[in-house]
N, C-alpha and C positions, 0 to 999 in steps of 0.2 A: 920494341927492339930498336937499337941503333943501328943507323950504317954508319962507313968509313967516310962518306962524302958529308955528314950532317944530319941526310935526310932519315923524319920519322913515316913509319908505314904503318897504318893499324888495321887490322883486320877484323871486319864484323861477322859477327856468329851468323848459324845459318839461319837461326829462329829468329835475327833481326832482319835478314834479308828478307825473309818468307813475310812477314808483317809489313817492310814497304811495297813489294809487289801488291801486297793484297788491299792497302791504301791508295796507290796507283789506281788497280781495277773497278775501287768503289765508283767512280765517277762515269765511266763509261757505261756501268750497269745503270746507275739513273737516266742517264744521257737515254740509253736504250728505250727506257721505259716509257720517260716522256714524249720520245717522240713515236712513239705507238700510240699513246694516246691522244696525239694531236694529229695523227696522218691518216688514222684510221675513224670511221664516221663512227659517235658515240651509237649508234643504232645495232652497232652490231652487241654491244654490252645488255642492250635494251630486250626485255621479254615479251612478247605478244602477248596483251593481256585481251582476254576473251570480251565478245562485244554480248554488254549489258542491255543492250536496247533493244535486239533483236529477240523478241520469244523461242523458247524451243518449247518443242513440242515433246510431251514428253508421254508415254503409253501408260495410260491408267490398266489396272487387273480389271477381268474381267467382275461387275458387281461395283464396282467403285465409283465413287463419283469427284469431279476435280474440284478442288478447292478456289478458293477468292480471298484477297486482301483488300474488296471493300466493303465499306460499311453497311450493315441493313439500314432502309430507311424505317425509323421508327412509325409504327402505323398503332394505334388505339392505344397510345399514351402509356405505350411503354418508358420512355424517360419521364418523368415527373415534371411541371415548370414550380418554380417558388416565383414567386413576385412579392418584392419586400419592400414596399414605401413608406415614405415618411412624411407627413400633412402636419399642418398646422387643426390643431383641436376644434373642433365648432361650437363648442359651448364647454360651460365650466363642469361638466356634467363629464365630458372626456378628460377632462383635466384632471379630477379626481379619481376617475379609475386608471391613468396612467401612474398616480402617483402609489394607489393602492396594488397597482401589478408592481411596480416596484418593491413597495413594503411585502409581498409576498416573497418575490424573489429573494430577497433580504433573508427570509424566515426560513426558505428554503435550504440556505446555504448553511446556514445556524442550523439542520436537521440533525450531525450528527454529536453536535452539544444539547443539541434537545432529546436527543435520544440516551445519553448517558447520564444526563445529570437530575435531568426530570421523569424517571424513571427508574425500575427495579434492576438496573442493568448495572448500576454502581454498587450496590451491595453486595450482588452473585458475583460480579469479577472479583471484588478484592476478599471473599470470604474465599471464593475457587484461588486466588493469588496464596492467602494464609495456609490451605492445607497443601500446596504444593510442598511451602515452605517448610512446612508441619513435618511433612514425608524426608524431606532433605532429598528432594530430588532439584536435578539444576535442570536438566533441558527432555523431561517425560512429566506431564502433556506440553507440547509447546505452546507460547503463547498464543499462538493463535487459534488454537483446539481450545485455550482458555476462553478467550472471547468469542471464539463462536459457540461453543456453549450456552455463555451469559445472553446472547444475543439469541440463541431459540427458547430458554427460559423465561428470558425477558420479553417475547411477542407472547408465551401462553400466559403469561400472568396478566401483562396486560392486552389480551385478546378483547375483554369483555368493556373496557375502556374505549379499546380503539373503533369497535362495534359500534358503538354510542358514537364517538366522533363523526366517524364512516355516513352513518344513517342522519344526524343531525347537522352535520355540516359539509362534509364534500360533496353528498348525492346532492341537496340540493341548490348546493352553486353550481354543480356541475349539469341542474337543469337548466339554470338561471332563476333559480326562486328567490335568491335568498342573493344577496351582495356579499364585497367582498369582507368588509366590517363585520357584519351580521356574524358570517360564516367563521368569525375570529373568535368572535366572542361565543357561538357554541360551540370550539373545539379548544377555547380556553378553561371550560366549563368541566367537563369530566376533568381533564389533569388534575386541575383545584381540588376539587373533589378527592383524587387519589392519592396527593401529596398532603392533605391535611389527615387522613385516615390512618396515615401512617406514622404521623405525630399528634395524634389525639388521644393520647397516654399522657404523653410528656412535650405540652408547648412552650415551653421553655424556651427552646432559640427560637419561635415567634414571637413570644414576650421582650429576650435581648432583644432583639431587629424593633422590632416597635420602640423599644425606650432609646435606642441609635440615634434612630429618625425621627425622633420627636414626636411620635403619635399616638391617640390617645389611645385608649384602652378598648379593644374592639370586644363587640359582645356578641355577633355571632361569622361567621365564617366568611360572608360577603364583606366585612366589616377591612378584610385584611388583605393592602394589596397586592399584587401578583409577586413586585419586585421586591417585598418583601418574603412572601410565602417560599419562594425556590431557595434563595440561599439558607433559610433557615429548614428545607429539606435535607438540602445538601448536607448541612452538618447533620442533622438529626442520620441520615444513613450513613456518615461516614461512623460515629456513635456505635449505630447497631452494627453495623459488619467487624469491626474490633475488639468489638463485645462476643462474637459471635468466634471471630479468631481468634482470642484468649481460651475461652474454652475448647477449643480442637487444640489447642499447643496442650497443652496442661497433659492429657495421655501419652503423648511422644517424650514431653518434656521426662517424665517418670520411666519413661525405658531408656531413653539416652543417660539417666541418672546409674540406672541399675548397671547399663554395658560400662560405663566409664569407670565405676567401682571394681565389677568384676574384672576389667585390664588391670586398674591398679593392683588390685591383692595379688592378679597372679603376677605382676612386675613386667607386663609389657606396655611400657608406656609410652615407645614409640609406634606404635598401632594406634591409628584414628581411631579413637570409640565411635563417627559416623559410619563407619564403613563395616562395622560389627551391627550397629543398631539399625538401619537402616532397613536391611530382611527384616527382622521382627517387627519394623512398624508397619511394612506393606502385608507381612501375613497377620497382623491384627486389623488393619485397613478392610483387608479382603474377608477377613472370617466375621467381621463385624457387618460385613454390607455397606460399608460406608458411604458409597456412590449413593446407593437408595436412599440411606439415612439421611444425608446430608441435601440431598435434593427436595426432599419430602418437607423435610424441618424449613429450608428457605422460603419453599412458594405456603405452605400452613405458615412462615411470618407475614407474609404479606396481606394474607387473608383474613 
C-alpha cells in the first residue's frame, strides 16, 4: 500500500512471524543444553555398574552341588600326547621304507579308481544307469541309491577276492612278516587273476594293447603286464554292460513303440507317448521280478 508522504509499509503474515520467533529460540535451546552438559559432572549420566570381582554368594538347593570354571587336571592319560619327529634316516634300509610308505600312500589315494575301474563295480553301475533309462524314470532311484547298490554288489562278488588279498597280504604286513613290495605283489596277484577271468572268452583288447606297446605275443597270463591288463579290462567291461543294456532297452523300446502308435491312430498327438508308457513298463518291471532278474543275471556274469 501507498502513503501520501512516499512511505511503503509491508506487513508480514502471522505464519512468518511465528517461524522467526521460533528461529530466534533455537539457539537458546542449545545454549541450554550445552551448558548442562558442561556444569554438571558427567557421573551423574554414568550407571553403577555392578563389581565383578567380588564373589557372591549364591544359595545352592538343598542335593546340589556348586559348580567350577576350572579345569580338571588330567590324571592317567586322559589327554593323549602325539610326538611327531623327523631324523635323518640311519641307513638305506629306512630310506627305502620311507619311500615305500610313500608309494603306499600314493595307492591309497588312487583307492577309489581302484575300486571302480578294477572291479565289477563298473559294469553294475552303468547296466543299473541303462535300466533307469530303460524305465524313463529321471530322478527314482537317485544316483546315489544307484551307486550304492553297485557298491554292496560289488564287495559280494568280489568278497572271495578280497579274502585272498586279506589273508595273503595285509595280515601279514600287518605282522611284519612280509614287507612292503612283497605285500604289493600278493595283493596284485588275485586282481590279475580276476580281471583276466573276465576276458578269457574274448582277449582281444589284450591282444590290441600288446600290439600298441610293442610286445610280443604273451603265452601265458604272468606273460602280460599289469599296465597293460586294466585298460584292456576297462574296455572289455565297458563291452559287456552295453551289451547288456541293449538288451533291457529292446522290451521298453517295443511298448513305447505300441503307446506311440496307439496316440497316433486315436489323433492325440500332443500327448507324450512317455507319459502313457511309462506305467506299463514299471508294471512289466514288477510283474517280471526284474530287480531279481537283473541282479541274479550280473553276479552269474561274473562268475
Amino acid at each position: 500500500m501507498h502513503y501520501p508522504n512516499g512511505q511503503m509499509k509491508i506487513f508480514l503474515p502471522q505464519r512468518t512471524q511465528g517461524k522467526e520467533e521460533k528461529k530466534t529460540s533455537c539457539p537458546f535451546v542449545f545454549f541450554v543444553f550445552f551448558a548442562v552438559i558442561f556444569l554438571f559432572p558427567p557421573a551423574l549420566f554414568a550407571q553403577v555398574a555392578p563389581d565383578v570381582t567380588t564373589p557372591q554368594s549364591t544359595a545352592f538347593p538343598d542335593g546340589a552341588s556348586p559348580g567350577t570354571t576350572e579345569l580338571p587336571d588330567p590324571e592317567g592319560g586322559i589327554i593323549p600326547f602325539i610326538d611327531l619327529t623327523v631324523r635323518n634316516p640311519a641307513n638305506n634300509q629306512e630310506v627305502a621304507f620311507s619311500v615305500q610308505l610313500l608309494l603306499l600312500l600314493t595307492i591309497l589315494s588312487l583307492a577309489p579308481s581302484i575300486i571302480i575301474l578294477m572291479t565289477s563295480f563298473l559294469r553294475i553301475s552303468i547296466v543299473l544307469d541303462f535300466v533307469k533309462r530303460a524305465l524313463s524314470l529321471q530322478q527314482v532311484p537317485p544316483n546315489q541309491v544307484i551307486l550304492g547298490i553297485s557298491l554292496f554288489l560289488t564287495l559280494f562278488i568280489m568278497w572271495p577276492t578280497l579274502s585272498v588279498i586279506y589273508e595273503n597280504a595285509f595280515r601279514p604286513l600287518a605282522d611284519g612278516n612280509i614287507g612292503v613290495e612283497e605285500a604289493y605283489r600278493e595283493a596284485e596277484g588275485p586282481l590279475r587273476v580276476f580281471m583276466y577271468r573276465q576276458m578269457e572268452g574274448s582277449p582281444d583288447n589284450i591282444r590290441l594293447f600288446m600290439a600298441m606297446r610293442g610286445l610280443d605275443r604273451p603265452n601265458t597270463l604272468a606273460d602280460v603286464p599289469t599296465y597293460v591288463l586294466i585298460p584292456a579290462f576297462i574296455l572289455s567291461e565297458l563291452t559287456v554292460a552295453f551289451k547288456i543294456g541293449i538288451m533291457l532297452f529292446i522290451p521298453f523300446i517295443v511298448i513305447d513303440m505300441v503307446v506311440a502308435s496307439a496316440l497316433m491312430s486315436m489323433g492325440m498327438i500332443m500327448l507324450p507317448p512317455v507319459m502313457i508308457s511309462m506305467p506299463f513298463k514299471l508294471i512289466l518291471f514288477i510283474l517280471v521280478d526284474g530287480w531279481t532278474l537283473l541282479t541274479e543275471q550280473m553276479i552269474r556274469s561274473f562268475l
